[in-house]
DRENDO-1510 file (C-alpha; in Angstrom, 1 decimal, always signed):
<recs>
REC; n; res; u; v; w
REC; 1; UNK; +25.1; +7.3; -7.1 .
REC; 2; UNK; +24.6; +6.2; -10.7 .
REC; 3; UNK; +21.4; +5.4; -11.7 .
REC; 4; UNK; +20.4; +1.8; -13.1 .
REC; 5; UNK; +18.1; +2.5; -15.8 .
REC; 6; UNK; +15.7; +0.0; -17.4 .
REC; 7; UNK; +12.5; -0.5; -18.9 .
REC; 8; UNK; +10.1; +2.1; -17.5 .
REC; 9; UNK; +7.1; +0.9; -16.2 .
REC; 10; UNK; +4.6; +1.9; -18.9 .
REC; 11; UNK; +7.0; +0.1; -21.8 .
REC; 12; UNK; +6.5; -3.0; -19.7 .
REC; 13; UNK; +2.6; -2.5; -19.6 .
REC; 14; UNK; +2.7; -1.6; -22.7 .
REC; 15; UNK; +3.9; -4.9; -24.1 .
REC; 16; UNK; +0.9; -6.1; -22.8 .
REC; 17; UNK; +2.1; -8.7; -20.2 .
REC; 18; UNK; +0.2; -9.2; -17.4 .
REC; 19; UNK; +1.6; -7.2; -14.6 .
REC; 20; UNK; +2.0; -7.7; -10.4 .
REC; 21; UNK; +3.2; -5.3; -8.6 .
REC; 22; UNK; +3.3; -4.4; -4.4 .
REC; 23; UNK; +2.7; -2.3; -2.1 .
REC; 24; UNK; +5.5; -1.6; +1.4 .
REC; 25; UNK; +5.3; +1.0; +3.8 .
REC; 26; UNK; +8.2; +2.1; +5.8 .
REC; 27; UNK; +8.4; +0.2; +8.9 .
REC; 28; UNK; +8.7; +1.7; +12.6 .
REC; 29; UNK; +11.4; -0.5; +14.4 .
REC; 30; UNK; +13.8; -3.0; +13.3 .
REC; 31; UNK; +11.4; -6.1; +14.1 .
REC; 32; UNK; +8.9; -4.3; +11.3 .
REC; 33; UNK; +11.8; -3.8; +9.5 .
REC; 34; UNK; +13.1; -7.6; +9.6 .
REC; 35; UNK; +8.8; -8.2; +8.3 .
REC; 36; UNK; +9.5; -6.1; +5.6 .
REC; 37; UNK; +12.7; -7.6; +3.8 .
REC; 38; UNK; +11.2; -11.1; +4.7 .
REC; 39; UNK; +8.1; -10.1; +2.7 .
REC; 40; UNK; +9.6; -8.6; -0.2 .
REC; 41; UNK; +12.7; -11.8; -0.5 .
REC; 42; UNK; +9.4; -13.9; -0.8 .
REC; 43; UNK; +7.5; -11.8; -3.3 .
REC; 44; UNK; +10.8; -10.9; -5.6 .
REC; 45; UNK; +11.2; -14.5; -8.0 .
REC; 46; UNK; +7.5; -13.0; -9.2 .
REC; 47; UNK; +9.2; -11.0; -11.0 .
REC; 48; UNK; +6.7; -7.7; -10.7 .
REC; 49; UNK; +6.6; -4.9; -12.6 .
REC; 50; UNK; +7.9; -2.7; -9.6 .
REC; 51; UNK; +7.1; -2.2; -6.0 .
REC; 52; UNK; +6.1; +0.9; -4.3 .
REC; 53; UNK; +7.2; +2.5; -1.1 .
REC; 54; UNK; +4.7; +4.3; +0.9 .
REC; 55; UNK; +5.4; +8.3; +2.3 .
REC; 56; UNK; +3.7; +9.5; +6.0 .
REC; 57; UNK; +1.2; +11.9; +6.6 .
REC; 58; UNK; +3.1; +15.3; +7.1 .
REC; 59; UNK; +6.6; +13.5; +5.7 .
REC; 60; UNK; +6.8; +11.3; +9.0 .
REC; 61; UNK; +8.4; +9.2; +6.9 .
REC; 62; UNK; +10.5; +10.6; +4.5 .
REC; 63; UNK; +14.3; +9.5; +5.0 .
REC; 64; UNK; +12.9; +5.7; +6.0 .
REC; 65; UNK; +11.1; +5.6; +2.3 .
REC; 66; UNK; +14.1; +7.1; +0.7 .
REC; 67; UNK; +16.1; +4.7; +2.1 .
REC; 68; UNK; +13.8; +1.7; +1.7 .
REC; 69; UNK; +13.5; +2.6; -1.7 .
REC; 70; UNK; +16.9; +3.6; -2.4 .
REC; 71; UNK; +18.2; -0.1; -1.2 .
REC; 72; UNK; +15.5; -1.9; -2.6 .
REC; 73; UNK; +16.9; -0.2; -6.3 .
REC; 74; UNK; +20.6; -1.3; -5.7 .
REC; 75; UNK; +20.3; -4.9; -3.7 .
REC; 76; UNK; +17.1; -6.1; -5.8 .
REC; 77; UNK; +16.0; -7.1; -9.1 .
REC; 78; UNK; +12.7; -5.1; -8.8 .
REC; 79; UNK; +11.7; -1.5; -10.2 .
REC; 80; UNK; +10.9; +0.8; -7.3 .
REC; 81; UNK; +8.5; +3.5; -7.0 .
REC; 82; UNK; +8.9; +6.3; -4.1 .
REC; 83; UNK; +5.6; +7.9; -3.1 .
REC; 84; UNK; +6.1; +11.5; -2.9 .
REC; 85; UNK; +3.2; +13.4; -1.5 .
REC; 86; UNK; +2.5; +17.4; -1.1 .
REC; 87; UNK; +1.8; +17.0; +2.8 .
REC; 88; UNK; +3.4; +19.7; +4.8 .
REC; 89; UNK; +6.3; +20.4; +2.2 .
REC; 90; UNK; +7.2; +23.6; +0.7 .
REC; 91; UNK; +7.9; +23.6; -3.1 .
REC; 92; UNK; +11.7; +23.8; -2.2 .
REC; 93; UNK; +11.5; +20.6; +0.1 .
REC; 94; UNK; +9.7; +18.8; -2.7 .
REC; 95; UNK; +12.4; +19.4; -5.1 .
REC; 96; UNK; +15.2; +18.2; -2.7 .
REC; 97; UNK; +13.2; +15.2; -2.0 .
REC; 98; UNK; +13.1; +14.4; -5.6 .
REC; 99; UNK; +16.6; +15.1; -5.9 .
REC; 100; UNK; +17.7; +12.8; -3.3 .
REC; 101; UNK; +15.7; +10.2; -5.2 .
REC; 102; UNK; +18.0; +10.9; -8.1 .
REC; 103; UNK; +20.6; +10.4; -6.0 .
REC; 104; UNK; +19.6; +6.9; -4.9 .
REC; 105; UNK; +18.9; +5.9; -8.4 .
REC; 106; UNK; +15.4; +6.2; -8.3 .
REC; 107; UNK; +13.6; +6.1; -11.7 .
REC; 108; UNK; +9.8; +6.2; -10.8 .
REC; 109; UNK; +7.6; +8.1; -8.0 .
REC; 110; UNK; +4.2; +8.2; -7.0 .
REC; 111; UNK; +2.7; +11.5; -7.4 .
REC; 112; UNK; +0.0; +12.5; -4.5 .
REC; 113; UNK; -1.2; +15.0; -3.5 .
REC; 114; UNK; -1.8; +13.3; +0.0 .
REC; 115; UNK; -4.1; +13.4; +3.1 .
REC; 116; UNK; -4.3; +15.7; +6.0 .
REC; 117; UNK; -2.6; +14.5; +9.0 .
REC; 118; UNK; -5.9; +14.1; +10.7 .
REC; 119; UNK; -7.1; +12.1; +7.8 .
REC; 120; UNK; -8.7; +11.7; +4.5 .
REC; 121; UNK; -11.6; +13.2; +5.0 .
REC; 122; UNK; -10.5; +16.5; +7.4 .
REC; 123; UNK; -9.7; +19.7; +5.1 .
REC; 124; UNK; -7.5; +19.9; +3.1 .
REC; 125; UNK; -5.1; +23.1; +3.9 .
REC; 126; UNK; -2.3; +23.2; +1.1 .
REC; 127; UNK; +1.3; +24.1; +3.3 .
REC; 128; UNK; +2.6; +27.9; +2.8 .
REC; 129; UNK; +4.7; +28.0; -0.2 .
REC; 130; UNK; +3.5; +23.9; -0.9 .
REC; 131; UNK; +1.5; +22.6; -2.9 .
REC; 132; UNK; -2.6; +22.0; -3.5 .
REC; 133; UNK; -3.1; +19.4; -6.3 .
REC; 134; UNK; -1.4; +16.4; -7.2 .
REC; 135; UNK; -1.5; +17.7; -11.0 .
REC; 136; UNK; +1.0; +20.7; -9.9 .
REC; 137; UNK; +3.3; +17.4; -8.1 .
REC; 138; UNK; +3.3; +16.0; -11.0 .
REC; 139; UNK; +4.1; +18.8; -13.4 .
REC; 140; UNK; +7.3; +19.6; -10.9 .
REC; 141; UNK; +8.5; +16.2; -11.0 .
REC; 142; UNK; +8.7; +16.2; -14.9 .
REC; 143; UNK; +10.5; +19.4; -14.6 .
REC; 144; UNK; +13.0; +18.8; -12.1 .
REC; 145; UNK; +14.2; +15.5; -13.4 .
REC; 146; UNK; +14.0; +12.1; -15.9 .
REC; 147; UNK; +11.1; +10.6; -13.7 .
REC; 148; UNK; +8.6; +8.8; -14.6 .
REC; 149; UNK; +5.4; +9.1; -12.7 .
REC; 150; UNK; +2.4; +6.8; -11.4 .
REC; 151; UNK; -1.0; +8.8; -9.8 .
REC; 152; UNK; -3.6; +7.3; -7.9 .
REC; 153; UNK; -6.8; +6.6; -9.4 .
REC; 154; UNK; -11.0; +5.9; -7.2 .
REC; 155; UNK; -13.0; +3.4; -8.6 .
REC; 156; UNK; -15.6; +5.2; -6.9 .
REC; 157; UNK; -14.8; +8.4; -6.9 .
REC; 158; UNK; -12.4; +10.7; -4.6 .
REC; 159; UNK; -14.2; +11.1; -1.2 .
REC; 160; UNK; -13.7; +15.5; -2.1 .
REC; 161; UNK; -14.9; +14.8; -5.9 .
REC; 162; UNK; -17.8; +16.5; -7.2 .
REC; 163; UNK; -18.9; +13.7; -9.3 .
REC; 164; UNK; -17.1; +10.3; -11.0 .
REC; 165; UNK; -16.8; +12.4; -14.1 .
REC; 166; UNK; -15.1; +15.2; -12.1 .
REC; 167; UNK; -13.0; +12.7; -10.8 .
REC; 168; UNK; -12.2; +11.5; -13.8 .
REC; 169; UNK; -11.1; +15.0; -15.2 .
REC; 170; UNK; -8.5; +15.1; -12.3 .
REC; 171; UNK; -7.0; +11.8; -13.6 .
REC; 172; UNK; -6.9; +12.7; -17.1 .
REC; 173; UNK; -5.5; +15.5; -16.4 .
REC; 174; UNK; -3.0; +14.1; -14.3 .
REC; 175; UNK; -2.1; +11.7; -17.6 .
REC; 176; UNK; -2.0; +14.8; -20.2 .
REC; 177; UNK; +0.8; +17.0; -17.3 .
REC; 178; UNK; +2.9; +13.6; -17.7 .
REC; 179; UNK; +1.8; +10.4; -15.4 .
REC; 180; UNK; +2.4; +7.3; -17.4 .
REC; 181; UNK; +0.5; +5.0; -15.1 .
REC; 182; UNK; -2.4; +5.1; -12.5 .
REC; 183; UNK; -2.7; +2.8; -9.2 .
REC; 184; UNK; -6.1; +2.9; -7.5 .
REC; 185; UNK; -6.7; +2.9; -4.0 .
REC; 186; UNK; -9.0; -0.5; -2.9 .
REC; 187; UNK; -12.4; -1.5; -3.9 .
REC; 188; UNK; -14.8; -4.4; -4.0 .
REC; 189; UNK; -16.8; -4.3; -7.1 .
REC; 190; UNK; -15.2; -4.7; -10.4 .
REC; 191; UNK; -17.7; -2.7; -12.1 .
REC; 192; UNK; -16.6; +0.4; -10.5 .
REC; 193; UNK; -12.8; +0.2; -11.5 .
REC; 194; UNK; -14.2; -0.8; -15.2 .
REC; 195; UNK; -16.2; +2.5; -14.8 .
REC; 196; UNK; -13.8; +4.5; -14.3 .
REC; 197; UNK; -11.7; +2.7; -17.0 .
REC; 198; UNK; -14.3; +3.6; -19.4 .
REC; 199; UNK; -14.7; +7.2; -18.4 .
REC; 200; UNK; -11.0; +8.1; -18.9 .
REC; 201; UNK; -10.8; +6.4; -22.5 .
REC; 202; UNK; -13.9; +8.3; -23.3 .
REC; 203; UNK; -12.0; +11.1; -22.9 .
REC; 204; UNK; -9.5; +10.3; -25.4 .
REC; 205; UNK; -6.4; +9.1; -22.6 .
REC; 206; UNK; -5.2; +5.7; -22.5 .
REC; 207; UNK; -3.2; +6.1; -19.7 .
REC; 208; UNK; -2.5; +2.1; -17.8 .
REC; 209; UNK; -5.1; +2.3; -14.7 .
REC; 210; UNK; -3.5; -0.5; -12.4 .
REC; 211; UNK; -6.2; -1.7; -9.7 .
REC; 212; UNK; -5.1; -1.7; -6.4 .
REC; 213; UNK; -6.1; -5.2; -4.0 .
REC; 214; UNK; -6.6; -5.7; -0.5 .
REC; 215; UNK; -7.5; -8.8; +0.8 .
REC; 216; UNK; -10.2; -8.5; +3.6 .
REC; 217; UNK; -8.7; -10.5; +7.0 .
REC; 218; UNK; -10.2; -8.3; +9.3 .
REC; 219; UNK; -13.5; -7.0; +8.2 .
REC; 220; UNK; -13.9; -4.4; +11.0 .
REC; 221; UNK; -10.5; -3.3; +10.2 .
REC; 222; UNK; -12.0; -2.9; +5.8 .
REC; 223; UNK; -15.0; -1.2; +7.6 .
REC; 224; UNK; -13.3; +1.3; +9.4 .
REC; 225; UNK; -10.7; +1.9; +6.2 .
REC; 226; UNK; -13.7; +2.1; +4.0 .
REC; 227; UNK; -15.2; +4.4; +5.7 .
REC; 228; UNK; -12.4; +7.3; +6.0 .
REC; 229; UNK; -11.5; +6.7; +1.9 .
REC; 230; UNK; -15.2; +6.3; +0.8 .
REC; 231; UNK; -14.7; +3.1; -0.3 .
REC; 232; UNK; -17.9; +0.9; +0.1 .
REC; 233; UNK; -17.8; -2.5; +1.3 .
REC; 234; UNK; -20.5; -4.2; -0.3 .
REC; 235; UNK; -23.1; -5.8; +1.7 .
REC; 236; UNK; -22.9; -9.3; +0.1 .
REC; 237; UNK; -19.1; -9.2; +0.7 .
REC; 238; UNK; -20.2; -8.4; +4.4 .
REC; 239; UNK; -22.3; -11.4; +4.5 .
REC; 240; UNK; -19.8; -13.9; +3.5 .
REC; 241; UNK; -16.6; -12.3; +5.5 .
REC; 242; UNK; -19.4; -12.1; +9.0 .
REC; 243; UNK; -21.1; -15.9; +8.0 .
REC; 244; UNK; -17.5; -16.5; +9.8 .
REC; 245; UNK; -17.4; -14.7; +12.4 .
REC; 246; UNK; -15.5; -16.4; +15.6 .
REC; 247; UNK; -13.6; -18.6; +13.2 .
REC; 248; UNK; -10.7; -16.7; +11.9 .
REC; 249; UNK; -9.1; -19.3; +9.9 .
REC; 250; UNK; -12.5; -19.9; +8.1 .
REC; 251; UNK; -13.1; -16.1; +7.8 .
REC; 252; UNK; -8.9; -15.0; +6.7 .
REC; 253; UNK; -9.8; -18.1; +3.9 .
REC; 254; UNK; -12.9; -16.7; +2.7 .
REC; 255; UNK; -11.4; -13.2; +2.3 .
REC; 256; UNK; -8.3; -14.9; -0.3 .
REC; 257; UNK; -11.6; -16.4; -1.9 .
REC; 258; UNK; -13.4; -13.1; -2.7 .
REC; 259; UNK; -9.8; -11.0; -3.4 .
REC; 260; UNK; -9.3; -13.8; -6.3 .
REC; 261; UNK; -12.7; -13.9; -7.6 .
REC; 262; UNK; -12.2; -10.2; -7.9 .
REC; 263; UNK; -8.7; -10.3; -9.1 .
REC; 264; UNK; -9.8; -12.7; -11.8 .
REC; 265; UNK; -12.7; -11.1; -12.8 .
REC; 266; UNK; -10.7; -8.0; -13.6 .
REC; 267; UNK; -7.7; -9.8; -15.3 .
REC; 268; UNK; -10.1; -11.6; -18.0 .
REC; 269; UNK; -12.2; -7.5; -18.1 .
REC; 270; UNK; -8.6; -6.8; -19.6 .
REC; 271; UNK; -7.1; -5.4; -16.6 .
REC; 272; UNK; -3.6; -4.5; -17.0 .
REC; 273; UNK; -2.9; -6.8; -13.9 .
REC; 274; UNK; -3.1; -6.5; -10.0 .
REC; 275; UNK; -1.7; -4.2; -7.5 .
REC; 276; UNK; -1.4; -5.4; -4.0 .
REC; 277; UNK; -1.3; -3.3; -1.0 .
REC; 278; UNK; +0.7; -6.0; +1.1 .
REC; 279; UNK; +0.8; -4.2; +4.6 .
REC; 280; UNK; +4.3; -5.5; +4.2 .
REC; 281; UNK; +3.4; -9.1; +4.5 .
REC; 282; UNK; +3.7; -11.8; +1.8 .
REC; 283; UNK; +1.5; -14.2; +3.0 .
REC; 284; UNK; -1.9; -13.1; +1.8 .
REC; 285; UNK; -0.4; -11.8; -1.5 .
REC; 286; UNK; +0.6; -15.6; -1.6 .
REC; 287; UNK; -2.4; -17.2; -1.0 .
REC; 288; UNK; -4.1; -15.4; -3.7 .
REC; 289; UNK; -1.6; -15.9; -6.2 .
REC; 290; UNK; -2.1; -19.5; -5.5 .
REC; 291; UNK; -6.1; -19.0; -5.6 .
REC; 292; UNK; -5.2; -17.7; -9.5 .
REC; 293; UNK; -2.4; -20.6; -10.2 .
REC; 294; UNK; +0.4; -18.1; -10.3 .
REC; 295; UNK; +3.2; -19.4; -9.7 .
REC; 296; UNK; +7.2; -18.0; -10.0 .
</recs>
């Protein structure tokens, strides 16, 4: 299948536009499916910079995201990104994956290393003849093909991280084997993404560090995620998501309201722009963008 080439994502953050981009995973049955194209007809006239297909613990997911992202590269305007993660795959099944992407005329993956089947924070045990770091992902991606890869990045640290400033090493390290951009996973305090912002260019890499936004609808829902990728929920966030508690109208409303304060505050920091995990749904992603006067 030929490949449509275009501008890679880090030539279009580099011209310094401000950038949106979104998040899909692959869905389980055609009614999740139907979700999915409805979200991402609805979020393609904003034009982002690409949009990112999940992968499932293990590979559960493999052929679905390949061809999710495969379509979404031939019947859409938009610049995919196939997550690729070191999960229970050999080296040998990592290259083939990546060369199906190829096939399908996929330009950009996501490089992760990935989290155990029982979860983020259960041991990590690398697969027999796989691999252990997302650094080694990324430095076999760059050898197997033209792809250009995106990393993940944590505001506040990887949960298995020494320190921030071991954390820190991994992503710069990640940037100087070949990743041309970085996507956190979600946080809550803009302080800790412009942290970690500051760390990395302290070290002499300027690699783009996208930060990654979810809107809180259901705050035991952000608890309970919080909790298994370390990422705090801060306690005055807490207090203005739970001051509505039994009205969930009033308490999905306040949750746009603090996901644009935060959005905004990062954007005028000098954020590169906003990376939404949408839970393939538009609707939230929407009401934000209206909360910041975005419009297509």
């Amino acid at each position: 299948m030929t490949e449509r080439r275009g501008p890679s994502i880090r030539e279009l953050l580099d011209r310094g536009d401000r950038s949106f981009s979104f998040e899909f995973f692959p869905p389980k049955d055609e009614a999740g499916e139907e979700q999915l194209w409805q979200a991402i007809s609805a979020l393609e006239p904003f034009e982002p910079s690409f949009v990112s297909v999940t992968y499932g613990a293990g590979g559960g997911t493999r052929d679905k995201t390949i061809g999710i992202t495969g379509r979404i590269a031939q019947e859409t305007s938009m610049t995919p990104v196939a997550h690729l993660t070191c999960v229970g795959h050999t080296r040998a099944e990592l290259e083939a994956i990546l060369d199906a992407y190829a096939e399908q005329g996929i330009q950009h993956v996501m490089a992760l290393r990935g989290d155990p089947e029982e979860g983020p924070r259960s041991e990590w045990v690398p697969t027999e003849g796989g691999l252990t770091y997302a650094l080694e992902l990324v430095e076999l991606a760059r050898s197997r093909g033209d792809f250009r890869i995106g990393v993940a990045a944590f505001p506040e640290g990887h949960p298995s991280a020494a320190s921030r400033d071991a954390d820190a090493d991994v992503l710069v390290a990640k940037a100087r084997a070949g990743a041309e951009f970085a996507v956190t996973q979600m946080f809550f305090r803009a302080d800790d993404y412009f942290d970690l912002v500051e760390r990395v260019r302290s070290r002499g890499v300027t690699i783009p560090i996208l930060p990654g936004i979810m809107p809180i609808l259901n705050l035991g829902a952000v608890r309970r995620q919080g909790e298994l990728i370390g990422t705090d929920v801060p306690e005055n966030v807490v207090r203005r998501i739970a001051a509505h508690e039994g009205d969930t109208a009033a308490m999905r409303a306040e949750g746009i309201a603090l996901a644009a304060e935060l959005c905004e505050t990062l954007l005028d920091g000098g954020a590169p722009g906003l990376h939404f995990y949408t839970l393939n749904r538009s609707k939230a992603t929407l009401e934000i963008f209206h909360a910041l006067n975005v419009t297509v």
